[in-house]
C-alpha positions in Angstrom: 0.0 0.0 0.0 1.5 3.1 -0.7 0.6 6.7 -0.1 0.9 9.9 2.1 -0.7 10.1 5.3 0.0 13.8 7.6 -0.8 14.1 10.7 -0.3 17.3 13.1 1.3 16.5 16.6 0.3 19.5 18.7 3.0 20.1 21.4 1.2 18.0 24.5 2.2 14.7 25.3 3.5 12.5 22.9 4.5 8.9 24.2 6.1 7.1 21.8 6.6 2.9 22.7 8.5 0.3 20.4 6.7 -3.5 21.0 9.1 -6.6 20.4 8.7 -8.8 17.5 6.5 -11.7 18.2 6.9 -14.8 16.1 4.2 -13.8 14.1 4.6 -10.0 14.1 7.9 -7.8 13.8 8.1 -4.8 15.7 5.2 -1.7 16.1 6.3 1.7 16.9 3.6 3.2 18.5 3.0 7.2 18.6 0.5 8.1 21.5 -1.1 11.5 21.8 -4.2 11.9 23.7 -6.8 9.1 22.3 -5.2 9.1 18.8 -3.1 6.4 18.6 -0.3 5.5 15.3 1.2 2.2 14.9 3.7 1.2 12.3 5.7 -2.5 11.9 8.7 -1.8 10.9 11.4 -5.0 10.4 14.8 -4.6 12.8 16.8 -3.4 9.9 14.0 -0.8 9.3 14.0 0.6 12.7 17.5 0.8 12.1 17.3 3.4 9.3 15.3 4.9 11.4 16.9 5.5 14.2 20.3 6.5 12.3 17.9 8.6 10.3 16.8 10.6 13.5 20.2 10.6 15.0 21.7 12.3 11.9 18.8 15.2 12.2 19.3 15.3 15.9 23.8 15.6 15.1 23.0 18.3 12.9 20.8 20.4 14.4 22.9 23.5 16.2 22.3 24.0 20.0 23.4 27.0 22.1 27.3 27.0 22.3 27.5 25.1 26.1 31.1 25.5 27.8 32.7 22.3 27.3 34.2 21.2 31.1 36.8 19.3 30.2 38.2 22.0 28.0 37.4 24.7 30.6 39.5 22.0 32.7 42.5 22.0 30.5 42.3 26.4 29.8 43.0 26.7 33.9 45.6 24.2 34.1 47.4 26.0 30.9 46.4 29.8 32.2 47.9 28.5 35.9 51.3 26.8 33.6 51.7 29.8 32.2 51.8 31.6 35.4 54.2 29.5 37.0 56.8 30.0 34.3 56.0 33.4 33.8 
């Protein structure tokens, strides 16, 4: 079956739930929100794609520059280096 289907998540809850594969069925993502309810069986390698699809949206997506604290670490070691041989 193939088509387009849309559907508009508003910003409340969403619960999302993956079921194992069953002998008889592979595995159901399941998207909650409120009484509506979406269900998709996806195959392992699928869910795969999936989630490396997500995770390579998620990579590139640019947060707030957030000090990193190891670095900050290494700055004050250098900064007190520096004034030891200085």
């Amino acid at each position: 079956m193939r088509g387009t289907h849309s559907f508009l998540l508003s910003e409340e809850f969403i619960e999302f739930s993956i079921d194992s594969e069953t002998y008889f069925n592979p595995p159901v993502l399941s998207i909650q929100q409120g009484g509506e309810s979406i269900q998709h069986h996806f195959s392992n390698e699928q869910l795969a794609e999936l989630e490396y699809k997500i995770r390579t949206y998620l990579d590139g997506i640019r947060y707030p520059e957030t000090p990193d604290q190891q670095s900050l670490l290494h700055d004050e070691c250098n900064a007190a280096i520096e004034e030891e041989i200085a």
